[in-house]
C-alpha positions as a Markdown table, in Angstrom:
| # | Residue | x | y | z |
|---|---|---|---|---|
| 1 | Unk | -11.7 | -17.8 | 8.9 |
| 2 | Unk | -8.8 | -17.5 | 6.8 |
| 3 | Unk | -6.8 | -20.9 | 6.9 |
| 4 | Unk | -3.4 | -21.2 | 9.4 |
| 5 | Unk | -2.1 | -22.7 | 6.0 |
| 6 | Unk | -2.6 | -20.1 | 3.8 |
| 7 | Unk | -0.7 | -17.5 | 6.6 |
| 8 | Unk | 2.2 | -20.0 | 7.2 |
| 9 | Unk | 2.7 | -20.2 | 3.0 |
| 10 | Unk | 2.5 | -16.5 | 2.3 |
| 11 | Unk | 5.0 | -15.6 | 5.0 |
| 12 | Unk | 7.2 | -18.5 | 4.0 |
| 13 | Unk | 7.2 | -16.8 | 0.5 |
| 14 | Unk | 7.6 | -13.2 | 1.8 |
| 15 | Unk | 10.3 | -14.4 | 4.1 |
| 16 | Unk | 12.2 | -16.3 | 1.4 |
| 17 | Unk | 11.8 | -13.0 | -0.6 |
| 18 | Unk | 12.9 | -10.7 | 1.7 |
| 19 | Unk | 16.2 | -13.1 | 2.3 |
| 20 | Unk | 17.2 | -12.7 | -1.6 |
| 21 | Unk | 16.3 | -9.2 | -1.4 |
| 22 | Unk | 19.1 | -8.4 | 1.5 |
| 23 | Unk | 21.9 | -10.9 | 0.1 |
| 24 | Unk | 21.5 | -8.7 | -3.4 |
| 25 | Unk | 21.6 | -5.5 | -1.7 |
| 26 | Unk | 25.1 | -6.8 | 0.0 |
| 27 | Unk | 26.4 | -7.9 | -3.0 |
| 28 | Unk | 25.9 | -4.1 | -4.8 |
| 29 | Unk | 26.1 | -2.3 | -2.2 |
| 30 | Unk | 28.9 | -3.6 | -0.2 |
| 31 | Unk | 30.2 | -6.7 | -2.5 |
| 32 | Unk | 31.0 | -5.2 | -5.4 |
| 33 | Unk | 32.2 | -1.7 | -4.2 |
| 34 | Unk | 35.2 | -2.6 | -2.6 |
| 35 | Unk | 37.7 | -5.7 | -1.7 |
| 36 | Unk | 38.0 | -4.4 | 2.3 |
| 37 | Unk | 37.5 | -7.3 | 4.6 |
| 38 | Unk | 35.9 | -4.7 | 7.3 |
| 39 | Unk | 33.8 | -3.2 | 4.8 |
| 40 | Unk | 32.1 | -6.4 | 3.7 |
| 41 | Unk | 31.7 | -7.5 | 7.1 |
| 42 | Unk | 30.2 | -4.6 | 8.1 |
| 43 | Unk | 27.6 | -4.8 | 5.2 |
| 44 | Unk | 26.8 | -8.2 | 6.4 |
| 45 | Unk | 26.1 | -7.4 | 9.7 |
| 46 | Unk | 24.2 | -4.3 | 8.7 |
| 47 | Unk | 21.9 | -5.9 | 6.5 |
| 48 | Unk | 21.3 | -9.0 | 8.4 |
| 49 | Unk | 20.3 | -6.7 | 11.2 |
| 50 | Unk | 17.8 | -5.1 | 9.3 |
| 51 | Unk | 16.2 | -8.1 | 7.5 |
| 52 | Unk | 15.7 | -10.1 | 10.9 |
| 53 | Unk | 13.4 | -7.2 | 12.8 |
| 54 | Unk | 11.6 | -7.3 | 9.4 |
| 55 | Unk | 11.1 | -11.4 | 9.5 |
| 56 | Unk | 9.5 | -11.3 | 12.9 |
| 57 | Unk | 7.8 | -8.2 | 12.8 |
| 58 | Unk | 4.2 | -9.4 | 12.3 |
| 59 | Unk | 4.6 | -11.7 | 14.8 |
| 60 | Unk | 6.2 | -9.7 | 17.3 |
| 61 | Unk | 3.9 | -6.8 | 17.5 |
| 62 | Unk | 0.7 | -9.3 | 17.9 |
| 63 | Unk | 3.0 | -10.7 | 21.0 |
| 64 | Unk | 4.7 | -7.7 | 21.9 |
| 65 | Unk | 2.4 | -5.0 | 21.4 |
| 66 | Unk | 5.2 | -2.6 | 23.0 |
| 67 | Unk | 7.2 | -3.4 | 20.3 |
| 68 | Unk | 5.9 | -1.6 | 17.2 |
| 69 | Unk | 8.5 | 0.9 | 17.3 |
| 70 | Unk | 10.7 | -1.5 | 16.4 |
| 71 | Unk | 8.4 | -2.6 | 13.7 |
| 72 | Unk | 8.0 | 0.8 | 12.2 |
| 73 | Unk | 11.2 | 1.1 | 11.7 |
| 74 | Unk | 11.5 | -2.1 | 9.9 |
| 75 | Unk | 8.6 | -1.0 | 7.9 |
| 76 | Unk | 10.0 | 2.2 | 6.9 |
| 77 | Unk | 13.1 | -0.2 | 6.1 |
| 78 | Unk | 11.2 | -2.0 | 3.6 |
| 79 | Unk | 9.9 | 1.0 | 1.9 |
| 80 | Unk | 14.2 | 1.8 | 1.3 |
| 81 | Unk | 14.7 | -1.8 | 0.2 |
| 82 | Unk | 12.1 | -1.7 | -2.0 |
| 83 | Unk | 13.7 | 1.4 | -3.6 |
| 84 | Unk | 16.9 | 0.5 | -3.1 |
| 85 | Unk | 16.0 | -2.6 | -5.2 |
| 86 | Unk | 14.2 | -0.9 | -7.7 |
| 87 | Unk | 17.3 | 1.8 | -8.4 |
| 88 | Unk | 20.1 | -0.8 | -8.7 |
| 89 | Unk | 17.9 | -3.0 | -11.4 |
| 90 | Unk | 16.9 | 0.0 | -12.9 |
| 91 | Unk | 20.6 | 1.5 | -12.7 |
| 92 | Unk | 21.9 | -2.0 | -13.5 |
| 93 | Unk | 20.3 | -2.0 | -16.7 |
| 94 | Unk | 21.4 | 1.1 | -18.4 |
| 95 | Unk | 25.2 | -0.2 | -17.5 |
| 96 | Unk | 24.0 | -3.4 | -19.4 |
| 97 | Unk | 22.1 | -1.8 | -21.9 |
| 98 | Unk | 25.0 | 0.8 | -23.0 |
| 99 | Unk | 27.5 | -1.9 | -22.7 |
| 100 | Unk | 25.3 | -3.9 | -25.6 |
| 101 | Unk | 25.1 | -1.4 | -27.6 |
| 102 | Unk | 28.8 | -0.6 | -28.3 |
| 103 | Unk | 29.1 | -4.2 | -28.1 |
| 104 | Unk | 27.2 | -4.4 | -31.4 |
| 105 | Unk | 28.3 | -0.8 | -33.6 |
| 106 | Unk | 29.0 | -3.0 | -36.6 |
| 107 | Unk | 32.5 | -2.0 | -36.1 |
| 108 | Unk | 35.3 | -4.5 | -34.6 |
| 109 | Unk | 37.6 | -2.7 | -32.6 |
| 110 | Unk | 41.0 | -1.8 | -33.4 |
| 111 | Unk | 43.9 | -3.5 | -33.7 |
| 112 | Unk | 46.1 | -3.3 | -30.4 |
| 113 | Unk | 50.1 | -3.4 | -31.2 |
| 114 | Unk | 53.6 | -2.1 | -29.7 |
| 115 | Unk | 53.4 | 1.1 | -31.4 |
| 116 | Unk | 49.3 | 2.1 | -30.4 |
| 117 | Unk | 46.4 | 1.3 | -31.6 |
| 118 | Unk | 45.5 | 1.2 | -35.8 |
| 119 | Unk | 42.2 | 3.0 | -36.9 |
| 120 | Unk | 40.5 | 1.1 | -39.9 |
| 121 | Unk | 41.3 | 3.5 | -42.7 |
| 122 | Unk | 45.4 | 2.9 | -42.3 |
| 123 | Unk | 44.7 | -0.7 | -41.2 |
| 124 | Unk | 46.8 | -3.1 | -43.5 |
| 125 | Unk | 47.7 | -7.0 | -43.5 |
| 126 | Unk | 50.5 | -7.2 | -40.5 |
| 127 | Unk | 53.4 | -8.6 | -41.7 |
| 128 | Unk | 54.7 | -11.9 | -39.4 |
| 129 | Unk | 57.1 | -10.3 | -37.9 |
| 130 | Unk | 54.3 | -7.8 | -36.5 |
| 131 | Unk | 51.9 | -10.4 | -35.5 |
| 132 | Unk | 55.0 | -11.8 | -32.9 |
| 133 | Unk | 54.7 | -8.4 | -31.0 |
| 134 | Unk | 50.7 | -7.9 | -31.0 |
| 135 | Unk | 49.9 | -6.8 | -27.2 |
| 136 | Unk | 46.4 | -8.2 | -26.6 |
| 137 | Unk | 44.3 | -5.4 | -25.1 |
| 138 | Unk | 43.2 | -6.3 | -20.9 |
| 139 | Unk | 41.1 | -8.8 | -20.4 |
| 140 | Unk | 39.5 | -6.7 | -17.4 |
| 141 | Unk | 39.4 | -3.5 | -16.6 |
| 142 | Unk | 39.2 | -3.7 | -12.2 |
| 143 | Unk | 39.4 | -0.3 | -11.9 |
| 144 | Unk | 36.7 | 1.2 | -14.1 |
| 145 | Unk | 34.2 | -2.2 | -13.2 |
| 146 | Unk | 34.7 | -0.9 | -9.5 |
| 147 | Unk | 34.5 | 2.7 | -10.3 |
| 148 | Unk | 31.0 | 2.0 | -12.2 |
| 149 | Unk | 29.6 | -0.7 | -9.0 |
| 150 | Unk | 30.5 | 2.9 | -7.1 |
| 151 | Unk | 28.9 | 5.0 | -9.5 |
| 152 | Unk | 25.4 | 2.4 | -9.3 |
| 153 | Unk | 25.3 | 2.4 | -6.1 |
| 154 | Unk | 25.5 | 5.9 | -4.9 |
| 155 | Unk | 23.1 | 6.5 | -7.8 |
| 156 | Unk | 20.9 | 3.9 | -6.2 |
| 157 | Unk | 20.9 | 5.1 | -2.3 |
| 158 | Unk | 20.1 | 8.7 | -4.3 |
| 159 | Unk | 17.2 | 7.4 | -5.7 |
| 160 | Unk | 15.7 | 5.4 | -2.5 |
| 161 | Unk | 16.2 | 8.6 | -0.2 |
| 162 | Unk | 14.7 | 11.1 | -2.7 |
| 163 | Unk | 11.7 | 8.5 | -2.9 |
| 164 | Unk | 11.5 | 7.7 | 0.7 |
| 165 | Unk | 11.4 | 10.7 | 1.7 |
| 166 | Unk | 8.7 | 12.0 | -0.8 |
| 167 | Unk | 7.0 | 9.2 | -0.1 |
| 168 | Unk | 6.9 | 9.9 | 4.0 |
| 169 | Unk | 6.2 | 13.1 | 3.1 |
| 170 | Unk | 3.2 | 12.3 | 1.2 |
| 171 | Unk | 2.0 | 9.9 | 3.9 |
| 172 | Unk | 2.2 | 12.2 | 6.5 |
| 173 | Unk | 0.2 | 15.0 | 4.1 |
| 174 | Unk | -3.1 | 16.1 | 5.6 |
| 175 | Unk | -5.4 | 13.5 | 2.7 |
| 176 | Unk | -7.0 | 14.9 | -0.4 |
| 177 | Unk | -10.8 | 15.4 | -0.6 |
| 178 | Unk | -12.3 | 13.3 | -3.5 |
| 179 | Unk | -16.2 | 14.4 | -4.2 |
| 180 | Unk | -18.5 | 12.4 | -6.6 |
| 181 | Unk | -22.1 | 12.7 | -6.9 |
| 182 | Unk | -24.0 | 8.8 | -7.3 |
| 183 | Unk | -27.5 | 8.5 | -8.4 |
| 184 | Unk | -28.9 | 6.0 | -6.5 |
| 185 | Unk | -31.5 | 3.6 | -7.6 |
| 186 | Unk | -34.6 | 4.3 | -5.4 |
| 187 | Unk | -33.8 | 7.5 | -3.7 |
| 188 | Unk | -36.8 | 9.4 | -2.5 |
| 189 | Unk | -36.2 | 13.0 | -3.8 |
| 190 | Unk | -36.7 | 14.1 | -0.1 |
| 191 | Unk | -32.9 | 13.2 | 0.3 |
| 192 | Unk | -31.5 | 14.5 | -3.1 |
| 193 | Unk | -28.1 | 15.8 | -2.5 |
| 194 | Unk | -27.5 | 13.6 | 1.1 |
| 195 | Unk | -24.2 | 13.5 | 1.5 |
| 196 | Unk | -21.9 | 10.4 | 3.0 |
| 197 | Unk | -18.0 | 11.0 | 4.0 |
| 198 | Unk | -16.2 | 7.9 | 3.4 |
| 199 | Unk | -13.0 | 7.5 | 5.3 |
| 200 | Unk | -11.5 | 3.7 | 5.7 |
| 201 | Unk | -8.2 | 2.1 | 6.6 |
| 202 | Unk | -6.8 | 5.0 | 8.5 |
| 203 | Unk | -4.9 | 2.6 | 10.5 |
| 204 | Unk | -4.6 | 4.2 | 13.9 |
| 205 | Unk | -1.1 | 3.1 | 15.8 |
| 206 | Unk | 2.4 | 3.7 | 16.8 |
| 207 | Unk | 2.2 | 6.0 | 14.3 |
| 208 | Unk | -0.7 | 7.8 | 13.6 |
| 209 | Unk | -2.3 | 9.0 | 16.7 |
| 210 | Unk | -4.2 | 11.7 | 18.1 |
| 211 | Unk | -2.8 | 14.5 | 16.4 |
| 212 | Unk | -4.0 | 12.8 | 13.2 |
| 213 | Unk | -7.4 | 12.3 | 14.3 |
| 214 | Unk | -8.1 | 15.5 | 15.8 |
| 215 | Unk | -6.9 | 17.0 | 11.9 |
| 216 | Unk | -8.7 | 14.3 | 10.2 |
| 217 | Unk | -11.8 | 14.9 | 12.7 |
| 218 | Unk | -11.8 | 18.7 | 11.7 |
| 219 | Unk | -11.0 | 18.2 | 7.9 |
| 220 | Unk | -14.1 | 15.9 | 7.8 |
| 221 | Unk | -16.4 | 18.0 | 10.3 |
| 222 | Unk | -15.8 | 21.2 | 7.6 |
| 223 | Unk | -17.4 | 18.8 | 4.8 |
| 224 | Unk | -20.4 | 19.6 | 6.5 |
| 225 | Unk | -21.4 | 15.7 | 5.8 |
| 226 | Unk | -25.1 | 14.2 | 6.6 |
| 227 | Unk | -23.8 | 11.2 | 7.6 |
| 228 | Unk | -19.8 | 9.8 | 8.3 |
| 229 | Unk | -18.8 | 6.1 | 7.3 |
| 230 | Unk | -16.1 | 4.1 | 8.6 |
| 231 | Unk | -15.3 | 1.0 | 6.8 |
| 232 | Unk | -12.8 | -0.3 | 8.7 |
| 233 | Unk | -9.2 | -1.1 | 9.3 |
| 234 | Unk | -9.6 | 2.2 | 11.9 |
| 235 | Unk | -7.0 | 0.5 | 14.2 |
| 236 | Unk | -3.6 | -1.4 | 15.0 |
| 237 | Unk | -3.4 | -1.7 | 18.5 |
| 238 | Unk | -5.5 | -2.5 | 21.5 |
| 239 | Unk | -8.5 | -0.4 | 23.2 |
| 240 | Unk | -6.2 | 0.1 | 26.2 |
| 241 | Unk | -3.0 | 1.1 | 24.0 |
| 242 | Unk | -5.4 | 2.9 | 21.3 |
| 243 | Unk | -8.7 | 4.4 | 22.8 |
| 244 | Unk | -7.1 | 8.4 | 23.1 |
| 245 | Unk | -6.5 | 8.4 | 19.5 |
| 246 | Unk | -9.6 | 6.6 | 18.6 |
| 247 | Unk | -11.9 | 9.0 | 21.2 |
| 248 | Unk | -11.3 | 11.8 | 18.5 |
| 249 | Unk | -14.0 | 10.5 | 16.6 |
| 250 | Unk | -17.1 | 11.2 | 18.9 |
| 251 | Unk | -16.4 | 15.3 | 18.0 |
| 252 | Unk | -17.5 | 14.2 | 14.4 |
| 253 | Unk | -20.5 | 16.8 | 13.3 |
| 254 | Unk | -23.0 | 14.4 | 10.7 |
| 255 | Unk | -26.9 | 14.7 | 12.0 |
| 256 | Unk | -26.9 | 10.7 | 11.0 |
| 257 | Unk | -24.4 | 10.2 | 12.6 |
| 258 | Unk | -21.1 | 8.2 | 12.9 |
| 259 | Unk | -21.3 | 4.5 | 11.3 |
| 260 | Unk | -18.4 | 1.7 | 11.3 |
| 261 | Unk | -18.1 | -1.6 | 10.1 |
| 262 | Unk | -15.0 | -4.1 | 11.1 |
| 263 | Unk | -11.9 | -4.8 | 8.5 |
| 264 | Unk | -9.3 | -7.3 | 8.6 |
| 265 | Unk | -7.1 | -5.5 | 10.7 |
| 266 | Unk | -9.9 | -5.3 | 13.7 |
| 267 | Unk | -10.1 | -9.4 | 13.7 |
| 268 | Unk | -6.7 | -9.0 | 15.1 |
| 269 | Unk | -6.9 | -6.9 | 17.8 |
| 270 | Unk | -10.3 | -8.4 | 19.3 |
| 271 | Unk | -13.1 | -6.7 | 16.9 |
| 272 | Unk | -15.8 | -7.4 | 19.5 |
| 273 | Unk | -13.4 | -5.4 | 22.3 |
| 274 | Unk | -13.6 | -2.5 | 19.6 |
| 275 | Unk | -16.7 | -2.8 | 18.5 |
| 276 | Unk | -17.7 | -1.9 | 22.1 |
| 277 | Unk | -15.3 | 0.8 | 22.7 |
| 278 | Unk | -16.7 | 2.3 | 19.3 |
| 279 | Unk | -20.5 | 1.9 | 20.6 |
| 280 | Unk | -19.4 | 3.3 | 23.7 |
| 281 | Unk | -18.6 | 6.5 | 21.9 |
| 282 | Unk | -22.0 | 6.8 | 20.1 |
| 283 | Unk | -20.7 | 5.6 | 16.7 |
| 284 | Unk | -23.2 | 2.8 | 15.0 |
| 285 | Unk | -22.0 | -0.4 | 14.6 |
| 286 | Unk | -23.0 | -2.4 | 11.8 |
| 287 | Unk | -22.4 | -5.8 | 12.1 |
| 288 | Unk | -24.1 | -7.8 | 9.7 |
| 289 | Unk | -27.5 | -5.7 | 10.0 |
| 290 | Unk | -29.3 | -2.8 | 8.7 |
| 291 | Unk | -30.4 | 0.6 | 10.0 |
| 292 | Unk | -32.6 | 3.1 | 8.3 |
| 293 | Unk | -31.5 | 6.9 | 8.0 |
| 294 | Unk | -33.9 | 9.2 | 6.8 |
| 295 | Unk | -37.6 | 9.8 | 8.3 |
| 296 | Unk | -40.8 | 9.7 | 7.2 |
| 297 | Unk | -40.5 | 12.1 | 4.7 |
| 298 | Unk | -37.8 | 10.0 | 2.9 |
| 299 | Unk | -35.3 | 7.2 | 3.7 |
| 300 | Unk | -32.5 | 4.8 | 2.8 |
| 301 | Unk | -31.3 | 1.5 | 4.2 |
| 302 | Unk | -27.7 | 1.5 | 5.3 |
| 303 | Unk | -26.2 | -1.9 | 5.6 |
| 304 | Unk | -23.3 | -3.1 | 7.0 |
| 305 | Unk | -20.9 | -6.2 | 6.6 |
| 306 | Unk | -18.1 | -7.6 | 8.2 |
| 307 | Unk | -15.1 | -8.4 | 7.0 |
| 308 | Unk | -15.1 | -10.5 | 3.9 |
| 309 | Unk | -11.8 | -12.5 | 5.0 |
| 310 | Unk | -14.1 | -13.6 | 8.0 |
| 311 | Unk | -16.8 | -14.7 | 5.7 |
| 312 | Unk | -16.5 | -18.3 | 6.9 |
| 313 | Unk | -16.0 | -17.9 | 10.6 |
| 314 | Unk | -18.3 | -17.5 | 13.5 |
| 315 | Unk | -18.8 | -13.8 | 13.2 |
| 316 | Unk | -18.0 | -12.8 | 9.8 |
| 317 | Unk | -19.3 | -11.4 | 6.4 |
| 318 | Unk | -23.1 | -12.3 | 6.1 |
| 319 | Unk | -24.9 | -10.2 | 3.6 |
| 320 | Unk | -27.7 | -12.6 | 3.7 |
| 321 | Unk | -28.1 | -12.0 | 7.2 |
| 322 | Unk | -26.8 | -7.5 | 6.9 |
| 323 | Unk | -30.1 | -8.3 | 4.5 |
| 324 | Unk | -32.7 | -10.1 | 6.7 |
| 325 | Unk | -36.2 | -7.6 | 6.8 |
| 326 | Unk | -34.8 | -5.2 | 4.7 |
| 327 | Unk | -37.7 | -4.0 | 1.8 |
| 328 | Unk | -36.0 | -5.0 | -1.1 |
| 329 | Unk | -37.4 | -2.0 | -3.0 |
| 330 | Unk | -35.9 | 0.2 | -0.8 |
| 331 | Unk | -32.5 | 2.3 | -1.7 |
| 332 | Unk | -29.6 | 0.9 | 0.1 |
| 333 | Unk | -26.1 | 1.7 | 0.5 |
| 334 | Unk | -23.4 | -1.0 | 1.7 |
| 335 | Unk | -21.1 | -0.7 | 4.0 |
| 336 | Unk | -18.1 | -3.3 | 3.0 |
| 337 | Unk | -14.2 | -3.3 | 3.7 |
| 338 | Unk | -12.7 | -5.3 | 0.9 |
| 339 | Unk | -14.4 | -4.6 | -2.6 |
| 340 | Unk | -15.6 | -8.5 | -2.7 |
| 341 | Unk | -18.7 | -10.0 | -3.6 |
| 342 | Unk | -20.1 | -6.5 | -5.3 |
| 343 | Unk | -22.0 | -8.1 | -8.0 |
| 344 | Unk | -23.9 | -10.2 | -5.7 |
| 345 | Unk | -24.6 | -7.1 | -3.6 |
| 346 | Unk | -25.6 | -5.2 | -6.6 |
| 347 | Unk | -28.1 | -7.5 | -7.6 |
| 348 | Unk | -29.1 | -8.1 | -3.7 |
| 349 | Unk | -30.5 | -4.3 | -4.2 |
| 350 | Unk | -27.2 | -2.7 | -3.1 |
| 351 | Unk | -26.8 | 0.9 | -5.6 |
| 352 | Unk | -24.0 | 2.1 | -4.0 |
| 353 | Unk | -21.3 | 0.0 | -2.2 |
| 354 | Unk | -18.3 | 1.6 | -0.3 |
| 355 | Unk | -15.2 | -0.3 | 0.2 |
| 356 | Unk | -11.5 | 0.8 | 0.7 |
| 357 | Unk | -8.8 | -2.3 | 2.1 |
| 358 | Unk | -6.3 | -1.9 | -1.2 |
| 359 | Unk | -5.0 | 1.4 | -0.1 |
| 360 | Unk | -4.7 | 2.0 | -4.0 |
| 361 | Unk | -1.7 | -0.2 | -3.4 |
| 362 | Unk | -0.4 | 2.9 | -1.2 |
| 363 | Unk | 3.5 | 3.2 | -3.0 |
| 364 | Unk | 5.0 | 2.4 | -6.3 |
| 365 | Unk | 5.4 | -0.3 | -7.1 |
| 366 | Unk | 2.7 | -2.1 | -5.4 |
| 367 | Unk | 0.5 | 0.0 | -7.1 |
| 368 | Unk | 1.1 | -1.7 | -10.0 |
| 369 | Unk | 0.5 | -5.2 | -8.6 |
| 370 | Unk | -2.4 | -4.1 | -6.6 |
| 371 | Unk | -4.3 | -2.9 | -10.0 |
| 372 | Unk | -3.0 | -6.2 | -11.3 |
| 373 | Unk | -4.8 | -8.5 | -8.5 |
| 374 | Unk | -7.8 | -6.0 | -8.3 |
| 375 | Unk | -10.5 | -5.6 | -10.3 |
| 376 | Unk | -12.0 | -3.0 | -8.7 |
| 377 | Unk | -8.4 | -1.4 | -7.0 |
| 378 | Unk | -8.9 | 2.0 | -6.0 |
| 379 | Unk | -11.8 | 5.3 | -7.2 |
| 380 | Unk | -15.6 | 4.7 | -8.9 |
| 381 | Unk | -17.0 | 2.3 | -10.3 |
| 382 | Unk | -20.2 | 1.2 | -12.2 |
| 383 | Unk | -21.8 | -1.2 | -13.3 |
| 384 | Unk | -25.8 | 0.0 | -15.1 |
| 385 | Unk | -27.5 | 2.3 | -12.4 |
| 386 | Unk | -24.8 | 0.1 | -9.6 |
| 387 | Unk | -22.1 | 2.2 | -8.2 |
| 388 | Unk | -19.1 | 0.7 | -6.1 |
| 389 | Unk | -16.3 | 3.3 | -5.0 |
| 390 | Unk | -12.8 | 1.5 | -3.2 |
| 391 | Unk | -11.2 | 4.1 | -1.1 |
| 392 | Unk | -7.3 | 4.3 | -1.5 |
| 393 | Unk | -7.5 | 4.5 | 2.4 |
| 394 | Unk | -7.6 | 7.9 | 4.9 |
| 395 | Unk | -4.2 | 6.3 | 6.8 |
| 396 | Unk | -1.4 | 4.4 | 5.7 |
| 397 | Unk | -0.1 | 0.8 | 7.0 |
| 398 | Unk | 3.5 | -0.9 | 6.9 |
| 399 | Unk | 6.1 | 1.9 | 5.7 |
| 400 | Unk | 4.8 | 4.9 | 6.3 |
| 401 | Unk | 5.0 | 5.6 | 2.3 |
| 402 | Unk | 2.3 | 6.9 | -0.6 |
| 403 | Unk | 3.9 | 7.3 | -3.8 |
| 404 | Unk | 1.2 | 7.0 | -6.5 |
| 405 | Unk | -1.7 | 6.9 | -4.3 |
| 406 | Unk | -2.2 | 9.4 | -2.0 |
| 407 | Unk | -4.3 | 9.2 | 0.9 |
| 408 | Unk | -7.9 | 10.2 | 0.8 |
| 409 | Unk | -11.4 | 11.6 | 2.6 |
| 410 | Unk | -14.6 | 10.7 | -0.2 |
| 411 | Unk | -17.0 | 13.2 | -0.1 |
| 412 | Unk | -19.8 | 11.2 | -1.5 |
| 413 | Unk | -23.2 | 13.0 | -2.6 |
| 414 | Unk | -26.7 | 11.1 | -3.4 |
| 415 | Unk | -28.6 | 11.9 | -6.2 |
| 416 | Unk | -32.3 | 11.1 | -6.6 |
């Protein structure tokens, strides 16, 4: 189980981050435009509004379930920050960028006196009685430094809408089909060309609810799939709150059915209470075990895992024990939520592992860091005849943003 440390450090830094973040969006956007007393208070207020919900959010909603419309809306707030930051650095720079380079033109700037300013071909020695009435140029310009904090920050609240609201957009966009074709080590050719669709971290909530499904339902059904995977993160809520939405996925068409395996996000809303609910539709649960699809003609194992943040706790990732009886000759697909501990799996016997749990780092710029702290971040990889593919997620989680990584259904054929 992940250490009560490790929780209480992370938020202490994403707190202490999200404090700086707010007091540098007052001082641009508020500060720095304008000397009114009412304005800067009401910038104060504003922001410190918005950066408290965002604080407790986590905590609230696990208390409070009731409360994750406030939470989305903080989310979606963090998304704007995010951009809002991003534009005024960005914004910031050119001003300090332009003002270096006339600062350093190789030529000094003119002479200032009573009668205007001297360009360098007429320039000459002044005479003393010249230098006693030399006007030094101002030493700040207050009106053009306010006019350009103006300029960079209605540039900046530009910038953040246009990508917040591309990036809603995109989130709420019906999710692109990827298809790849794996050869799997040890396929019989009786099952050349099965197909798996992979769908993970769709996140089901306060947002995304049974309108969603029913689309995503269809959208998957007209794959005309042999078997459906779930690899978890499927929910945000409770059975009670949740199990409408969730009851869309019993009208999924596959002839090997439905299969699910538990993520992160499942630990913390009672993954046992789901894992119930889920059986209770007729969806396979794979906790830690193995089931075979195929028949005599021809077969595969499918294993499942739960979640590797769980690894050390009661019920938790055990691929020793998702292993236990299994023929190791046999061709096996796992079933894993975070892309973790593939190499052992590989060599366990595993040719094809899907994963999903980055989201692809869902919107610019955690994209960037999530390909940074990820190996294996988001699409295909391989490894010899080993295959892993790390879905960039079917939903979306936090602000409801995708800006770099849209959201995606993996058609996934097997190749003998």
């Amino acid at each position: 189980m992940e250490s009560p440390l490790r929780f209480i450090l992370f938020f202490f830094v994403v707190g202490v981050a999200a404090v700086y973040v707010h007091i540098y969006l007052y001082r641009r956007l508020f500060r720095d435009t304008s000397d009114s007393r009412a304005w800067r208070l009401t910038g104060k207020v504003l922001l410190t509004a918005l950066c408290l919900p965002l604080l407790l959010s986590w905590v609230v909603t696990r208390v409070l379930p009731s409360a994750f419309a406030i939470a989305v809306m903080s989310w979606t707030w963090m998304g704007v920050a995010v951009y809002l930051l991003l534009s005024l650095a960005a914004l910031g720079g050119v001003r300090w960028l332009v003002a270096r380079t006339r600062g350093h033109r190789g030529i000094p700037p003119a002479p200032v006196t009573a009668s205007g300013p001297v360009s360098p071909e007429t320039a000459r020695t002044p005479s003393l009685a010249e230098l006693s009435i030399t006007v030094p140029p101002p030493a700040v310009d207050e009106d053009r430094r306010r006019f350009l904090a103006r300029a960079t920050a209605g540039g900046a609240v530009l910038a953040a809408g246009g990508l917040t609201g591309y990036g809603m957009w995109s989130a709420f966009h019906p999710p692109v089909v990827n298809e790849v074709t794996v050869r799997l080590p040890g396929l019989p050719k009786a099952l050349d060309g099965f197909s798996i669709v992979h769908v993970s971290d769709i996140h089901v909530g306060p947002i995304i609810q049974r309108r969603f499904m029913d689309e995503l339902v269809s959208r998957c059904n007209a794959l005309k799939p042999d078997l459906v995977a779930i690899t978890g993160d499927l929910v945000d809520g409770t059975v009670s709150d949740l199990g409408h939405s969730v009851a869309a996925l019993q009208n999924l068409k596959a002839r090997a059915g439905t299969h699910f395996i538990t993520g992160n996000h499942e630990y913390y809303w009672n993954a046992s209470t789901w894992a119930d609910a889920l059986s209770g539709l007729g969806i396979t649960v794979l906790r830690n075990r193995h089931v075979s699809i195929g028949d005599a003609g021809g077969a595969f194992d499918l294993v499942g895992v739960d979640d590797w943040s769980m690894r050390n706790g009661p019920q938790g990732y055990n691929l020793d024990a998702a292993l236990a009886g299994r023929d190791p000759g046999r061709a096996g697909v796992l079933l894993a939520h975070q892309p973790s501990n593939w190499d052992v799996a590989a060599k366990a016997g595993m040719g094809l592992q899907l994963s999903g749990h980055t989201h692809g780092g869902q919107f610019f710029p955690f994209t960037v860091a999530v390909s940074a702290i990820w190996k294996h971040d988001a699409g295909l990889f391989q490894e010899g005849d080993r295959h892993l593919y790390v879905s960039r997620g079917t939903g979306f989680w936090g602000p409801p943003l995708r800006v770099g990584a849209p959201s995606e259904i993996v058609k996934v054929t097997l190749l003998a």
